[in-house]
N, C-alpha and C positions, 0 to 999 in steps of 0.2 A: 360494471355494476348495473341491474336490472335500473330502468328510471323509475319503479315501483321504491326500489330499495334505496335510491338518491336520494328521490322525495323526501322518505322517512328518515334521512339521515340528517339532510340540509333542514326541513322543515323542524325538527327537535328543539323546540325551546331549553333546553338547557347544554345546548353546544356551548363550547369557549367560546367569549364573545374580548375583542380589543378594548381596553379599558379608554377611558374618556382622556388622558393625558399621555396614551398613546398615538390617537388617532389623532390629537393636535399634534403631534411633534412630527408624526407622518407627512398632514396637511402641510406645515412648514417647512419640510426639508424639501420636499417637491418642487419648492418656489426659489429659483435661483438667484430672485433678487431681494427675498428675506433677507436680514441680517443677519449675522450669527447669534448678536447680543438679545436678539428676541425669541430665539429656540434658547439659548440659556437660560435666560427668565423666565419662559416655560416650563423649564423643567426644575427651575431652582423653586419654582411656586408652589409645588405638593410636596411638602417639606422630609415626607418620610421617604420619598422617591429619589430627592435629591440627598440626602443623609446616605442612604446603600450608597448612588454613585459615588460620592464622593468618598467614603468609607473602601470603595476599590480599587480604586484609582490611586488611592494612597496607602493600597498594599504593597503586600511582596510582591502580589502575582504581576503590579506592573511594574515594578522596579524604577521608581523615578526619585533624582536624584532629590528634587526638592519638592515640601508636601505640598498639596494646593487649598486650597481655602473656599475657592468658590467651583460654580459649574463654570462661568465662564472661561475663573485660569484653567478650569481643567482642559475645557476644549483647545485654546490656548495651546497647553502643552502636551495634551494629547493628539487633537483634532476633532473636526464634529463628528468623525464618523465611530469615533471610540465610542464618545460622550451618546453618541445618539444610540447607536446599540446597546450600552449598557441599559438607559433607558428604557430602549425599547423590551427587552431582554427581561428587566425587572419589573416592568410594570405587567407585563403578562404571566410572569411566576408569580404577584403576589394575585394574581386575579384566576390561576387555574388550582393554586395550592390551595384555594381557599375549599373547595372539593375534597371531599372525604367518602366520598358515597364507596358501600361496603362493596365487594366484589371485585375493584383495581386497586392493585397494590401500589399507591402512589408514591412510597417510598422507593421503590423498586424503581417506577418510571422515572424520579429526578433525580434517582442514584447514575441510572444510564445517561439520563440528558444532562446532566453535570459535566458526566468523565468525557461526555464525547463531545462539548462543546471545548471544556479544557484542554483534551487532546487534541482538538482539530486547531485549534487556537497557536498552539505550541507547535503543530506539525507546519503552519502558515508559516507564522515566523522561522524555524530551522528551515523552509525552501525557502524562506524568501520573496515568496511570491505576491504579498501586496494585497490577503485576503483576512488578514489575521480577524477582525471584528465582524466578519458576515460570518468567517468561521465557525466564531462563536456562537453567536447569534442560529445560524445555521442547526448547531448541534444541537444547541438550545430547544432546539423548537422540531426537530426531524422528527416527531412521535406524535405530536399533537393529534396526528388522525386517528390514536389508538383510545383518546380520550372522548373525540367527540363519537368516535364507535360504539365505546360504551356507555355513552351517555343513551345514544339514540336505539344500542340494540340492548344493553342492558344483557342479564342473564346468557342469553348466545353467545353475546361475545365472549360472554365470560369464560364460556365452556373452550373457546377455542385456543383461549389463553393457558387455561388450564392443559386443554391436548399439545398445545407446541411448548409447554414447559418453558426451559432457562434458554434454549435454543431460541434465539430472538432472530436467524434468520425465517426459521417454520413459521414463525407469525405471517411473514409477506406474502408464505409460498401458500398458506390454510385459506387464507384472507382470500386470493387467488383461486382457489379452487373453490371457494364457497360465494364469491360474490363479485367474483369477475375482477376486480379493483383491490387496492392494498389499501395500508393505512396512509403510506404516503401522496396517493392520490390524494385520497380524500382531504389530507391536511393541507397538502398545496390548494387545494378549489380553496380551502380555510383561508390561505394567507392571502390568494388573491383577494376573497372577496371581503379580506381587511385593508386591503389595497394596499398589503407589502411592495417593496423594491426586488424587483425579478430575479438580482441576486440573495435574496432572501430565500422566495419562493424556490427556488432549483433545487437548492441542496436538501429540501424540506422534501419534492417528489424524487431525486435522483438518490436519495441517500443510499437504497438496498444498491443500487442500477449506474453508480457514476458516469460507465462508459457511454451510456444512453444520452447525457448530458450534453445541451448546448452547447456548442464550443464556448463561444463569450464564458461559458457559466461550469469550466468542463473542471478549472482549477477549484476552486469551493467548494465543488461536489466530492472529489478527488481526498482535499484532505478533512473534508465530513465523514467520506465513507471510510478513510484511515481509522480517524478517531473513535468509529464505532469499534472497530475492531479490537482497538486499544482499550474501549467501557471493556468488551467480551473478555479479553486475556484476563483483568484486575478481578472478573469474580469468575473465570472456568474451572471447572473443575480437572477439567485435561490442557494447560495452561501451553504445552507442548505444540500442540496441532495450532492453537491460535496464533501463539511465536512466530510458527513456521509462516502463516498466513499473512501474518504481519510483515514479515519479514519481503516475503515475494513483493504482496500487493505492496511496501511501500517503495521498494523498486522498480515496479511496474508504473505505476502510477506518477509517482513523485522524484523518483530517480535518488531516495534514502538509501543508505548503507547499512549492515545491522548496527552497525556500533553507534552511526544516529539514532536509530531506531531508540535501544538500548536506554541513552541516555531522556528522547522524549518519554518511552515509558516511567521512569525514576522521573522526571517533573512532572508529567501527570498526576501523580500519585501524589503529590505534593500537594500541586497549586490546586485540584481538583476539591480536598478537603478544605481548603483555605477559604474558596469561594462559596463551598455550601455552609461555611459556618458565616460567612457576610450576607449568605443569601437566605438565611436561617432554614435550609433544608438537610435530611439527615444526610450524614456525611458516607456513613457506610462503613464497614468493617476497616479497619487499619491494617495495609497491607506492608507486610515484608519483601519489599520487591526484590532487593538482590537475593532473597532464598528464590523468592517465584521464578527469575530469571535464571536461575544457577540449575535449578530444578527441570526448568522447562529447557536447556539447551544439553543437559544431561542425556532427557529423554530423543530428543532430537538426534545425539548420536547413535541409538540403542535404531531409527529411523532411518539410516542411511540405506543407499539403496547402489548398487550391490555391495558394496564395502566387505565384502568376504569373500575371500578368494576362492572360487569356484562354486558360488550361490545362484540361486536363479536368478536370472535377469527380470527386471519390475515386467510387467505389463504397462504400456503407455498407450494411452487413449487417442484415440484420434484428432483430437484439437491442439493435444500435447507436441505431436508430431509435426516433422518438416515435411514440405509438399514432395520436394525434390527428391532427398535422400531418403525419406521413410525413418531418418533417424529423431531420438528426441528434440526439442527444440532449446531454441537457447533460452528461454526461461527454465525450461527442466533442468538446463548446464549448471543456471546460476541458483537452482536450489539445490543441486547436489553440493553443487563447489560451497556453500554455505555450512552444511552437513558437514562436507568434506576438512572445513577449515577448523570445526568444531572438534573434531577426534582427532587434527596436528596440536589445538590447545590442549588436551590432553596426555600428551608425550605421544602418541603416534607416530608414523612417519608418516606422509602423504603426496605427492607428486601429480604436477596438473602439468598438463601439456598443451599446447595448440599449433594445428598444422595447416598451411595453406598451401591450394593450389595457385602453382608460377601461372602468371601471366590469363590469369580468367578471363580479365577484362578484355585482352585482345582474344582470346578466342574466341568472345561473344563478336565481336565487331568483325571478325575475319568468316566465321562459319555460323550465326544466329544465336537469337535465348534458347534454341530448341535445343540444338548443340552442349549449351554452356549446362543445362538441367541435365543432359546425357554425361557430360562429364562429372558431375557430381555424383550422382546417381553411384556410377562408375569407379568413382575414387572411395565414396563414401565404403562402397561394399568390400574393398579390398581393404580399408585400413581397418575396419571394426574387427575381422578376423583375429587379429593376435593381438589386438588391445582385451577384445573380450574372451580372448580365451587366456588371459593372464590373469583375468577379474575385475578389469575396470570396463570404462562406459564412456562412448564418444557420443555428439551430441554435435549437430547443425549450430553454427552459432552467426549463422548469416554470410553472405558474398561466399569469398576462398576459404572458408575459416571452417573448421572440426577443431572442437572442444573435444581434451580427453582426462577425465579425473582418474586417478589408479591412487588408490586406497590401500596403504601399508607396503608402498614399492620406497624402497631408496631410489638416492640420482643414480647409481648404476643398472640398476635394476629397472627403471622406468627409463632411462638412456638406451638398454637395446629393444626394450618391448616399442619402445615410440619410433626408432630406426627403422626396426623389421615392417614396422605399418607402411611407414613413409615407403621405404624401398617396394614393398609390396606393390606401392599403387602408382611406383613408376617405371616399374622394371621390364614391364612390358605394354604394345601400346592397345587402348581400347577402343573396342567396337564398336562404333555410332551405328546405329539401327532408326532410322527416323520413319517415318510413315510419308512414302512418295519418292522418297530417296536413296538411290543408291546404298548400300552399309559401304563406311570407308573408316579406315583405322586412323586413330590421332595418342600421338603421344602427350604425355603431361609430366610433370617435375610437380613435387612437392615438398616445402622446408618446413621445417618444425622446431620448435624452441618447447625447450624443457625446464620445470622449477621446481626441487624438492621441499622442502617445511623438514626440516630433522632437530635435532641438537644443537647443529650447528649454525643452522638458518633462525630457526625460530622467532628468536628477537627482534629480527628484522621486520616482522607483520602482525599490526596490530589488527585487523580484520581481514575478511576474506578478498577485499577489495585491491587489497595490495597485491597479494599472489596473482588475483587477473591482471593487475597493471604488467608486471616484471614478468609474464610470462607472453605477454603481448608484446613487451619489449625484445624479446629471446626471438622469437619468431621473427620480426622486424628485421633483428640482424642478421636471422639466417637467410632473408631474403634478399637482402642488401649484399650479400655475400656474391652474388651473381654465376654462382657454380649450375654447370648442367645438371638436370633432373633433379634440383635442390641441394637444401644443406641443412642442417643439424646444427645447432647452438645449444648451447647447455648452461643452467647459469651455477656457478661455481665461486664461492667463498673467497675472499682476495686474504690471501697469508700474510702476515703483519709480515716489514722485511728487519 
């Protein structure tokens, strides 16, 4: 951002300003040798401030066994940092709602920062990770800079809201090309120079950007930038694409499964209305989630990629790909294999595979990393042959390991096309060509484990999570098997006797 257009932004008397009982609660938490009983009497003291907290705190959304009466038992039985985010949290919604100026849809904006505090809130607690009330708080407030934007550019801004439409990542990217800085910039300089807690401030600039994030600050951000995702599914109009986004990013990031996913989307949807009808902001259309969901993983089958036997293979992007093999990467494995696990819930058939090269690790240590990339390279190119010309897609899935998805094979059927690869890439030995080096030939073994999803599996996997388990398992044994040039394991249905 130009320091012409800083100025005018920071300088704006009518930016969001921290109301007077937030900025004491601030000053007091800062002081380690405060009491607690004097930040609750703080905040017990502006009667309508303490009325919300205690009003949610003895909701559903927190589920506590017994009500509380005051702020202090809340802290109590929540702790200060519930108590103090709530706080903080509502004292700044009743002091930005109070804005109505024409040209921002402020229904719009605390529809979003509702669903994506709620979701991050929920996404906290389902990891576990010990961030749940910054989460909040976090989400709460990740947009603030779109407010004081249009406070200070007024009409411009408007227009630019208007050109990125419902698309709420185009806001960061317009923002970006018009003025150097986003809105989460701008909002972070906000929180700082309210003198938020730096775990506040992070997830307010990292929200578009988590990876960017602090380490210290890298969790918070993580499941911020989840929960926007989560606001984006609840009102898309293509609910599919965002699923799918959800789904990746919340394995990526947080290491969720769809079927967590799943379930935080369904309490989202919930607790997010709960809390705008405590926080008297609109709540937003009432969503049918298991249609949304049922809907959106529909369309996700119709998305798989090659799933038809003798289709074109995707185009994969450069960043998508492995360095070594050129093949897709193992994020691309586990959004097929997601796809993939989607049309076996469907009656399909479906067959995942994985095969590793024997003893990688010693042939790095006996002949280099340069070596170990030459053999993969090498292995990779010979086993994609007859997986892709059956119609499936193998995929880098790190160290020894090819991922292979085959889309409408039975176990016999995916038993010799997974064989012929394996064999393939050990039947004879390959060519090391290094730069400086003599070429010298090295052989290699490869074992493979095989897992179909049919009729008679099916029950056994409740999400896609399990087929990678028990197919990692398959592979295992066939290594432990300790045969030349590999071995083949197959996992196969145990007959009642």
């Amino acid at each position: 951002m130009t320091p012409e257009l800083l100025d005018k932004v920071l300088s704006c008397k009518k930016l969001p300003s921290l109301p007077a009982i937030a900025l004491k609660v601030i000053e007091l938490t800062q002081d380690e040798r405060v009491p607690v009983k004097m930040i609750g009497d703080t905040i017990a003291n502006d009667q309508a401030l303490s009325l919300k907290v205690l009003k949610t705190v003895n909701s559903s959304f927190y589920g506590l066994r017994k009500p509380c009466s005051s702020i202090n038992q809340a802290i109590v039985m929540l702790g200060l940092s519930a108590v103090k985010t709530l706080a903080l949290g509502f004292s700044l919604v009743s002091s930005l709602a109070k804005d109505k100026a024409a040209g921002f849809d402020y229904d719009v904006y605390w529809r979003r920062a509702l669903t994506t505090g709620v979701a991050a809130k929920i996404i906290a607690g389902e990891a576990r990770c010990g961030s749940d009330e910054e989460a909040f708080l976090g989400g709460l407030l990740q947009d603030v800079g779109m407010v004081a934007l249009y406070q200070a550019l007024g009409e411009e801004y408007a227009k630019l809201l208007v050109e990125a439409g419902t698309d709420h990542r185009r806001v960061a990217r317009l923002e970006m090309q018009r003025y150097e800085a986003s809105h989460a910039d701008l909002g972070a300089m906000l929180a700082t120079n309210w003198k938020l807690p730096a775990a506040l401030i992070a997830p307010i600039k990292f929200h578009e950007r988590p990876t960017a994030a602090p380490l210290e600050h890298a969790t918070v951000c993580n499941v911020v930038a989840l929960g926007n995702i989560c606001a984006d599914l609840l009102t898309a109009a293509e609910p599919a694409i965002v699923l799918k986004r959800l789904y990746e990013k919340g394995q990526e990031l947080m290491n969720l499964s769809p079927g967590q996913i799943d379930a935080i989307v369904r309490s989202v949807n919930v607790g997010s209305r709960e809390v705008a009808t405590l926080l008297a902001l609109p709540p937003g259309e009432k969503q049918n989630v298991e249609e949304l969901l049922g809907r959106s993983k529909a369309a996700l089958v119709s998305m798989a990629m090659p799933f038809n036997p003798g289709s074109e293979l995707p185009t994969i992007e450069p960043h998508e790909a492995d360095a070594d093999s050129g093949l897709p990467s193992e994020l691309v494995f586990k959004r097929n294999l997601i796809v993939a696990f989607e049309q076996a819930s469907e009656g399909r058939s479906v067959s995942l595979a994985m095969l590793a090269i024997e003893d990688l690790a010693g042939i790095g240590a006996r002949h280099g990393e340069a070596t170990v990339s030459a053999v993969v390279r090498g292995a990779a190119d010979r086993i994609r042959g007859p997986i892709e010309e059956a119609g499936g897609m193998v995929f880098r899935c790190g160290g020894d390991r090819f991922g292979a998805v085959l889309p409408t094979m039975n176990r016999a059927e995916a038993t010799r096309c997974v064989d012929q690869a394996r064999r393939a890439a050990a039947e004879t030995a390959l060519r090391i060509e290094l730069p400086g080096l003599v070429p010298f030939e090295l052989s290699i073994g490869v074992s493979a484990g095989v897992v179909c999803v049919d009729d008679s599996t099916r029950s056994m996997f409740t999400e896609a999570g399990d087929l990678l388990a028990m197919t990692n398992a398959a592979v295992a044994a066939a290594a432990r098997a300790g045969v030349a040039g590999g071995a083949l394991r197959v996992h196969a249905v145990k007959k009642a006797a």
